[in-house]
C-alpha positions in Angstrom: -24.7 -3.0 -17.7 -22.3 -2.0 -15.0 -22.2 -4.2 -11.9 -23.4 -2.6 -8.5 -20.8 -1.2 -6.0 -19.9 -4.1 -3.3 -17.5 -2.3 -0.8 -18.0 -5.2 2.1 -14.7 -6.3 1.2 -12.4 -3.1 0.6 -11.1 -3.0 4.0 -9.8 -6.2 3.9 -8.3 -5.4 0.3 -6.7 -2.4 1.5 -5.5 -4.5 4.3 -3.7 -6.8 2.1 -2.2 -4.5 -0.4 -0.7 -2.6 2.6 0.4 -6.1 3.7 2.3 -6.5 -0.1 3.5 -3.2 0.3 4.8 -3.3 2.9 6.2 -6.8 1.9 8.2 -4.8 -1.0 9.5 -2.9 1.1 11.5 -5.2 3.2 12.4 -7.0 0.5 14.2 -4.1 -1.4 15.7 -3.1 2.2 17.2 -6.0 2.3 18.3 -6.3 -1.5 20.0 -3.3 -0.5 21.8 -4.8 1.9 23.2 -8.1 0.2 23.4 -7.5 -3.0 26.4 -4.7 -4.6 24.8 -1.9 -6.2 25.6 1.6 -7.1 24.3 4.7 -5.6 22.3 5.5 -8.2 20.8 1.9 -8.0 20.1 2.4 -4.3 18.6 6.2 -4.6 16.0 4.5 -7.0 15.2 2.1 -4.6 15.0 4.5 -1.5 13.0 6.7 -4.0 10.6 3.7 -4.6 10.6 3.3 -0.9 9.0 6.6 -0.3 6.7 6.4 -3.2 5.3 2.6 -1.2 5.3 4.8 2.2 3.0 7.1 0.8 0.6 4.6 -0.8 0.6 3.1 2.5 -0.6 6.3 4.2 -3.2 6.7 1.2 -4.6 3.5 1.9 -4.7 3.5 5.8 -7.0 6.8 4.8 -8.9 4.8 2.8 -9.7 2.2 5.3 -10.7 5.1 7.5 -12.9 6.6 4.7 -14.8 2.9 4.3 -14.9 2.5 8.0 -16.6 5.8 8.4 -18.6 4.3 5.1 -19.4 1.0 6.6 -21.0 2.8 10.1 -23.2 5.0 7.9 -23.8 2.4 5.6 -22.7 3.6 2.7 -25.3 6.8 2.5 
């Protein structure tokens, strides 16, 4: 039996991942900065960069979405 959808909490979720994400990010940033590494190294980084920008904008829509949600309650 599958158990019942309890969305009370995404927001706060979504809040904390973007948190980590964000997290990552300055961590690589600075990675990049002390540590010697090629270009290719540092273009995979900066391409993993984008790729955690993006999620972050996903998610920011997705606390929108359960905002929205959470005013209608969940209908």
């Amino acid at each position: 039996m599958a158990k019942p959808d309890n969305r009370k909490d995404n927001v706060r979720k979504l809040q904390e991942m973007i948190q980590n994400t964000i997290g990552n990010i300055e961590a690589a940033e600075e990675t990049m900065s002390n540590t010697h590494l090629t270009e290719e190294q540092r273009q995979q980084i900066r391409e993993k960069d984008e790729r955690r920008r993006a999620s972050i904008e996903g998610m920011r829509n997705e606390i929108q979405d359960e905002a929205r949600a959470q005013e209608n309650r969940y209908e």
